[in-house]
FIBAGU-712204 format. One record per atom (N, C-alpha, C, O): atom name; x, z, y. Coordinates in Angstrom, 2 decimals, padded with zeros to 5 digits, m for minus. Example, Ala and Ser with C-alpha at 12.3 -4.5 7.8 and 13.67 -1.06 7.14 Angstrom:
<pts>
PT   atome        xx        zz        yy
PT       N    013.19    007.80   m005.69
PT      CA    012.30    007.80   m004.50
PT       C    013.20    007.80   m003.30
PT       O    014.24    008.46   m003.32
PT       N    012.85    007.08   m002.25
PT      CA    013.67    007.14   m001.06
PT       C    012.90    007.87    000.03
PT       O    013.41    008.04    001.14
</pts>
This chain:
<pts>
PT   atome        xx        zz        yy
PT       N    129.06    088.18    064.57
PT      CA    128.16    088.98    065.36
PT       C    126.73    088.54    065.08
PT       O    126.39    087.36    065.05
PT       N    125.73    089.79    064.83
PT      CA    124.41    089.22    064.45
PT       C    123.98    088.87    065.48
PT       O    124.37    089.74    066.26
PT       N    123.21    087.90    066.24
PT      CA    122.84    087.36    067.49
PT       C    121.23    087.77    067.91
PT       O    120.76    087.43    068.99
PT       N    120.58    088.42    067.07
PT      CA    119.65    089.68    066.72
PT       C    120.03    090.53    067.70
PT       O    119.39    090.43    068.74
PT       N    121.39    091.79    067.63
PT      CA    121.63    092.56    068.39
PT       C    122.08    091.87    069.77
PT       O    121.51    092.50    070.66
PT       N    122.52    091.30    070.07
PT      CA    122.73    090.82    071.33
PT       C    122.49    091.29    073.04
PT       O    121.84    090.60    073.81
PT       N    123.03    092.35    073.36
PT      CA    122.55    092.92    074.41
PT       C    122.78    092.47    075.64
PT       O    123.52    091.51    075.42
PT       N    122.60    092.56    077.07
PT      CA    123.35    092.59    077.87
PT       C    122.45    093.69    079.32
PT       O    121.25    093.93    079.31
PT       N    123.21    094.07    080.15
PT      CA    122.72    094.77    081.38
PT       C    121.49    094.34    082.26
PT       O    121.59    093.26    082.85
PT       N    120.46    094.99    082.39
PT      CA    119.38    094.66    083.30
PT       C    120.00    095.71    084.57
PT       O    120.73    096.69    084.44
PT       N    119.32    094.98    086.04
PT      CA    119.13    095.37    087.01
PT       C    117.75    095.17    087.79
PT       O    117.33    094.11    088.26
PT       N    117.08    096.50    087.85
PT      CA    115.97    096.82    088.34
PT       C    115.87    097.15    090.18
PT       O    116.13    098.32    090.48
PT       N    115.68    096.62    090.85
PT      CA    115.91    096.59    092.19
PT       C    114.93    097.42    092.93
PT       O    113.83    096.87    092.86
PT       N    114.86    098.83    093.81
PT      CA    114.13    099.03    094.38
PT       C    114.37    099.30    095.85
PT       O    115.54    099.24    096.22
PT       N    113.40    099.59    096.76
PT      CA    113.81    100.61    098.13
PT       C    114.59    099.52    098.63
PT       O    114.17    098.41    098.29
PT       N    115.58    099.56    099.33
PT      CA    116.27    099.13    099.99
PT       C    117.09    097.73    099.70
PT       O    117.40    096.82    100.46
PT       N    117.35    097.97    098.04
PT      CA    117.99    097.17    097.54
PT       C    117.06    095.88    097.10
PT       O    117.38    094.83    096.54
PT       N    116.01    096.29    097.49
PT      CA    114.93    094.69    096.74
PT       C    114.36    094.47    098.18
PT       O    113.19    094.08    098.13
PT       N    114.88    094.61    099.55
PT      CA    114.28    094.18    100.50
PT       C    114.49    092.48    100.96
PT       O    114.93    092.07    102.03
PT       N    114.04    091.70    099.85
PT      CA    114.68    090.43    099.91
PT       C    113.69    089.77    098.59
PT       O    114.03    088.82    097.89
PT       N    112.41    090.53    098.47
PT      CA    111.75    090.14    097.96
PT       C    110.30    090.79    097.79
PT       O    110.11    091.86    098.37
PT       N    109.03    090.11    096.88
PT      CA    107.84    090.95    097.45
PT       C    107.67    092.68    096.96
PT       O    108.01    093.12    095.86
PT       N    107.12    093.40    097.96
PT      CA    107.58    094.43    097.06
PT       C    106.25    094.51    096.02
PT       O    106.20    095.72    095.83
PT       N    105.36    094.03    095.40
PT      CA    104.79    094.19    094.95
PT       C    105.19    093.78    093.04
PT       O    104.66    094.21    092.02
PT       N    106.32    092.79    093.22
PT      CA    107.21    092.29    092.24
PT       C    107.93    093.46    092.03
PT       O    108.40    094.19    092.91
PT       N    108.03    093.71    090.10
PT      CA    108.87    094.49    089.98
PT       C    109.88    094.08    089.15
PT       O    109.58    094.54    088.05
PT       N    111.04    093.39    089.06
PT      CA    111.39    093.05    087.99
PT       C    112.38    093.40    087.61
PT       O    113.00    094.11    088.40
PT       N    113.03    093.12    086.30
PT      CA    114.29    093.44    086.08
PT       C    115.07    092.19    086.19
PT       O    114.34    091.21    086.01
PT       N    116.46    091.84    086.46
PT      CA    117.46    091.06    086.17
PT       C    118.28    090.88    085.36
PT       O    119.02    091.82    085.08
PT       N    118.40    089.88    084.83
PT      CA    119.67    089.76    083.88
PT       C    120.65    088.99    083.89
PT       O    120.55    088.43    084.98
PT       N    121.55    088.59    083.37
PT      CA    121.94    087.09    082.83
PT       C    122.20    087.15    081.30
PT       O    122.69    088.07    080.65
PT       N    121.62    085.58    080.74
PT      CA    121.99    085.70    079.32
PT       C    122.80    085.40    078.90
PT       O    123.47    084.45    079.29
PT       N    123.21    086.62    077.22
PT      CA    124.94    086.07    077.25
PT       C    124.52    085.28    076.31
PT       O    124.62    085.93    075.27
PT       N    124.16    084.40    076.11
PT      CA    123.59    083.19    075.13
PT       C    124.15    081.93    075.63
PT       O    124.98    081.12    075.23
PT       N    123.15    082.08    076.95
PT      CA    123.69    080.26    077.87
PT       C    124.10    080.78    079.51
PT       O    124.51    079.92    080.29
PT       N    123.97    082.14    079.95
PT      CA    125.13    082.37    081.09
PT       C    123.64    082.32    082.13
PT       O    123.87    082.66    083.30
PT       N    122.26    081.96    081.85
PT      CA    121.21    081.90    082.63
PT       C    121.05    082.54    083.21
PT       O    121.11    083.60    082.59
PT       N    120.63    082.89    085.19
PT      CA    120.01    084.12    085.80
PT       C    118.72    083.85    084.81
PT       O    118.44    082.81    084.22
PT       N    118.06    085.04    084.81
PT      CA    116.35    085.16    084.47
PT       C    116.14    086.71    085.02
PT       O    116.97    087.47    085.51
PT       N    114.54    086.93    084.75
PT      CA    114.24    088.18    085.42
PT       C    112.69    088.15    084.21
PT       O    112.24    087.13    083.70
PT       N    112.19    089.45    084.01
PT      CA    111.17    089.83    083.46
PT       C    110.12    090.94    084.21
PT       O    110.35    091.90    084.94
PT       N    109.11    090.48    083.79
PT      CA    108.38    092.15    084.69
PT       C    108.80    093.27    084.41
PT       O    109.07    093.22    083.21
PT       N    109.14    094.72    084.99
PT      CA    109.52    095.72    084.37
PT       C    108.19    096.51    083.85
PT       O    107.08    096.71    084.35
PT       N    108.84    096.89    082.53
PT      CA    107.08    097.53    082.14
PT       C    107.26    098.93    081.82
PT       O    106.26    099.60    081.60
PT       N    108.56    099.52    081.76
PT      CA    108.50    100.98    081.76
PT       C    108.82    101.68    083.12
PT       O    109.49    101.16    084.01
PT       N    108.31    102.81    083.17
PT      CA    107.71    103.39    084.17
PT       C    109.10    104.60    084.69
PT       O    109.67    105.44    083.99
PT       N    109.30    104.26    086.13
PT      CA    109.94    104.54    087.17
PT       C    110.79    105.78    086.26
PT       O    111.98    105.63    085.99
PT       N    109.95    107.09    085.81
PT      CA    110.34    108.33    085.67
PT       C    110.80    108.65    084.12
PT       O    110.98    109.73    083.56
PT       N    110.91    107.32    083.64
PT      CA    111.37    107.28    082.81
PT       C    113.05    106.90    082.38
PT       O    113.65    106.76    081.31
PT       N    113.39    106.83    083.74
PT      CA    114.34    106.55    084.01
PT       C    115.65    108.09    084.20
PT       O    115.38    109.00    084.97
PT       N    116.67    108.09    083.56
PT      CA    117.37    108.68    083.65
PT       C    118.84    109.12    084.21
PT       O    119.69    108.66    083.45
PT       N    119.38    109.83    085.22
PT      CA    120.79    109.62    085.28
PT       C    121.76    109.80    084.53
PT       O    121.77    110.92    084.01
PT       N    122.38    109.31    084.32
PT      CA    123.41    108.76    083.28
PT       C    124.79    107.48    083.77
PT       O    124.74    106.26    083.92
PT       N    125.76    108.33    083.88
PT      CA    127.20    108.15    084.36
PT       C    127.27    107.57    085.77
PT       O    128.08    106.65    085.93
PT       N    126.44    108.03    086.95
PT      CA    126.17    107.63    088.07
PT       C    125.15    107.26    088.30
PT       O    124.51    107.82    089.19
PT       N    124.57    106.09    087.54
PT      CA    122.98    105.97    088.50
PT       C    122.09    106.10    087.42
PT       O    122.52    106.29    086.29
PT       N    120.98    106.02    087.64
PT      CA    119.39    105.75    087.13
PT       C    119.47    104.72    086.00
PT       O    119.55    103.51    086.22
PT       N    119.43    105.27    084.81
PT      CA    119.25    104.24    084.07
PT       C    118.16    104.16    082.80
PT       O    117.65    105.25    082.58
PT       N    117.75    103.15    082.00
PT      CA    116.80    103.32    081.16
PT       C    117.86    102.80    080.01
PT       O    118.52    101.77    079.90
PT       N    117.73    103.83    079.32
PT      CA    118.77    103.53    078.08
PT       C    118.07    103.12    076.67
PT       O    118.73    103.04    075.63
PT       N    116.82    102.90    076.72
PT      CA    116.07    102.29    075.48
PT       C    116.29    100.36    076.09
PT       O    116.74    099.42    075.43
PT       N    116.04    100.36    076.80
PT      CA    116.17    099.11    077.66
PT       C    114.59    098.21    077.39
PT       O    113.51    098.77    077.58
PT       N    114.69    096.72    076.93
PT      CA    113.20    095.87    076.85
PT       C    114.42    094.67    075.97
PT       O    115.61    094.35    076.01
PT       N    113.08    094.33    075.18
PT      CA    113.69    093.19    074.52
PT       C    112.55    091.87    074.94
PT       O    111.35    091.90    074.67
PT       N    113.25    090.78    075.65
PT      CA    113.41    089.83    076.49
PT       C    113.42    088.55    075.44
PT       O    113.95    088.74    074.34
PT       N    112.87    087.30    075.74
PT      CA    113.53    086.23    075.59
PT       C    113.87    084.97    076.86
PT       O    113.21    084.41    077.73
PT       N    114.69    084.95    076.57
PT      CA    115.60    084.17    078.25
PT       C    114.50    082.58    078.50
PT       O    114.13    081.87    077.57
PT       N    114.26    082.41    079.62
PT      CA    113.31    081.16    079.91
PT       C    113.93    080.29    079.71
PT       O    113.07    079.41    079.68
PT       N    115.23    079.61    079.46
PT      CA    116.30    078.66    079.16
PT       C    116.50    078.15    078.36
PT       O    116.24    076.95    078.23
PT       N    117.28    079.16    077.18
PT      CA    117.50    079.18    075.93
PT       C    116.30    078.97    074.93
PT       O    116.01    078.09    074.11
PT       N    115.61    080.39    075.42
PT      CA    114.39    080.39    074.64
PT       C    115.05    081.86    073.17
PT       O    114.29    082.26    072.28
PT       N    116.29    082.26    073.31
PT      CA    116.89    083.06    072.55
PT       C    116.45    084.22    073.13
PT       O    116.31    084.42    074.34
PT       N    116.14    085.27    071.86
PT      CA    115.56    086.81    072.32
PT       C    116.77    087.38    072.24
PT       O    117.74    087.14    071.53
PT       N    116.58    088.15    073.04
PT      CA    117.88    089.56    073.69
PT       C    117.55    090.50    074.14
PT       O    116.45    090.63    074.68
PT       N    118.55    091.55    074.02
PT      CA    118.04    093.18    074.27
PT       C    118.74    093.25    075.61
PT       O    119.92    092.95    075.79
PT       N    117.52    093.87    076.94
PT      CA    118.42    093.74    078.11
PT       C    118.29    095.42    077.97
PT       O    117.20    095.94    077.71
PT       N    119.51    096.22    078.18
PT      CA    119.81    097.80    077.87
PT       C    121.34    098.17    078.67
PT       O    121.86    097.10    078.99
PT       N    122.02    099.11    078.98
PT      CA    120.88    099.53    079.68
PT       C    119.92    099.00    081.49
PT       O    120.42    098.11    082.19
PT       N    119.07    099.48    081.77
PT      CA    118.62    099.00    082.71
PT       C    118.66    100.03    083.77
PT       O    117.96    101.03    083.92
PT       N    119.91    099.44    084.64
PT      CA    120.07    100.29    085.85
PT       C    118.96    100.02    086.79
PT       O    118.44    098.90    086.75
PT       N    118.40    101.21    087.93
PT      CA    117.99    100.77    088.68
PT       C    118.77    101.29    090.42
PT       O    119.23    102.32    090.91
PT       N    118.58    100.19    090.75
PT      CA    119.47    100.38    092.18
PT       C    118.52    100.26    093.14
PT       O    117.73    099.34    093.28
PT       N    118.70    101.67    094.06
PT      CA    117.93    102.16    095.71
PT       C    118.02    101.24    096.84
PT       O    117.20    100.78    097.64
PT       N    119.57    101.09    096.63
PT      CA    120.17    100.39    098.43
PT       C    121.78    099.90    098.20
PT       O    122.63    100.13    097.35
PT       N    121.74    099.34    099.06
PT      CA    123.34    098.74    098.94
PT       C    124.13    099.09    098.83
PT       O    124.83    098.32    098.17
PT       N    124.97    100.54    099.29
PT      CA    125.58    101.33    098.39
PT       C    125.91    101.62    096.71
PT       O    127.02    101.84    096.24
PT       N    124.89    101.58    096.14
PT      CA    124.37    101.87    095.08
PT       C    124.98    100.43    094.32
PT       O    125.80    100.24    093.41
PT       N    124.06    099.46    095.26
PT      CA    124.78    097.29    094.82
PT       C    125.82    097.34    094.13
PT       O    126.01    097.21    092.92
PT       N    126.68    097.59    095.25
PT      CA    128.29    097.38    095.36
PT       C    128.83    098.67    094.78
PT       O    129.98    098.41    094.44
PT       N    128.58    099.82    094.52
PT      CA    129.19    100.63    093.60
PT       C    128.74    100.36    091.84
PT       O    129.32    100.84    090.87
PT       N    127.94    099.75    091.86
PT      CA    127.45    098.93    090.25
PT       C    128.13    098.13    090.05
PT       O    128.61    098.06    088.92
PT       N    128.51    097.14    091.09
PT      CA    129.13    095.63    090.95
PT       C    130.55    095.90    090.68
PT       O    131.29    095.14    090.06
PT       N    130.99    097.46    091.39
PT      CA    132.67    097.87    091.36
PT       C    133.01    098.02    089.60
PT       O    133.78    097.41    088.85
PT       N    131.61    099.61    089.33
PT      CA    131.76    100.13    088.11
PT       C    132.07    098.82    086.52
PT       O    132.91    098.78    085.62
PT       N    130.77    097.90    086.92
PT      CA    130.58    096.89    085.95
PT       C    130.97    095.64    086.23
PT       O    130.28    094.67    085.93
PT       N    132.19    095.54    086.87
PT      CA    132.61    093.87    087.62
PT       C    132.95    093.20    085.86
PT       O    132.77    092.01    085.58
PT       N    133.53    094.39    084.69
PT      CA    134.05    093.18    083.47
PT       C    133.01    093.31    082.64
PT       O    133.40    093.17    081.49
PT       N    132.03    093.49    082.70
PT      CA    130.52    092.63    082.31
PT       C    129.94    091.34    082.64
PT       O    130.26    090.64    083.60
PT       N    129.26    091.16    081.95
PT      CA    127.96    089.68    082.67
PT       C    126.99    090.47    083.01
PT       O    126.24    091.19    082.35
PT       N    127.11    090.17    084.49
PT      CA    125.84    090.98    085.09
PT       C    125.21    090.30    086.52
PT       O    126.05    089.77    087.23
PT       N    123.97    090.28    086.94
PT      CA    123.95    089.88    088.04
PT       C    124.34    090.35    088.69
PT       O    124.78    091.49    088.54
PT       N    124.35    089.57    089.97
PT      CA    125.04    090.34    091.59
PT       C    124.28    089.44    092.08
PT       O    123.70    088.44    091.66
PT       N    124.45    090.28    093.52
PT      CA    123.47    090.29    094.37
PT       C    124.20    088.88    095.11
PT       O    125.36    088.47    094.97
PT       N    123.09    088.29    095.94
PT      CA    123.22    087.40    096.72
PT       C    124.29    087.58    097.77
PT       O    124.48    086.70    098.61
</pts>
């Protein structure tokens, strides 16, 4: 496997679902499949760029990241973004056999 392509799932938190942090922070989430690290990045593409696609909101170009840990670059794609807790726990159902964050 080229470690170049290397992807894994971002989660972009808004509304309801990021009430557990500032809202002025926008970030995305990840974990890396490198060393298994939480990390998070600023999100830099813009809300409406976001598309639905197989249930929720997602950005399917994604951001290429390097993890604060490792220090290894990775493609976080795609990047769901989740409203409210509903939304949490129907992500966490859809994508439980991924590496992905979950919520607290």
């Amino acid at each position: 496997m080229d470690r170049r392509n290397v992807v894994t799932v971002g989660v972009r938190r808004t509304g309801w679902a990021a009430l557990d942090r500032d809202p002025q922070q926008d970030t995305v989430e990840f974990i890396c499949p490198h060393c298994g690290a939480r990390d998070k990045k600023n999100a830099r593409r813009e809300r409406a760029l976001y598309h639905f696609t197989d249930g929720f909101l997602q950005d399917l170009q994604g951001e290429v990241t390097q993890c604060h840990s490792c220090k290894q670059s990775l493609r976080v794609v795609p990047i769901v973004m989740l409203h409210d807790q509903d939304e949490t726990r129907r992500f966490e159902a859809v994508f439980s056999d991924e590496q992905l964050v979950t919520s607290n």
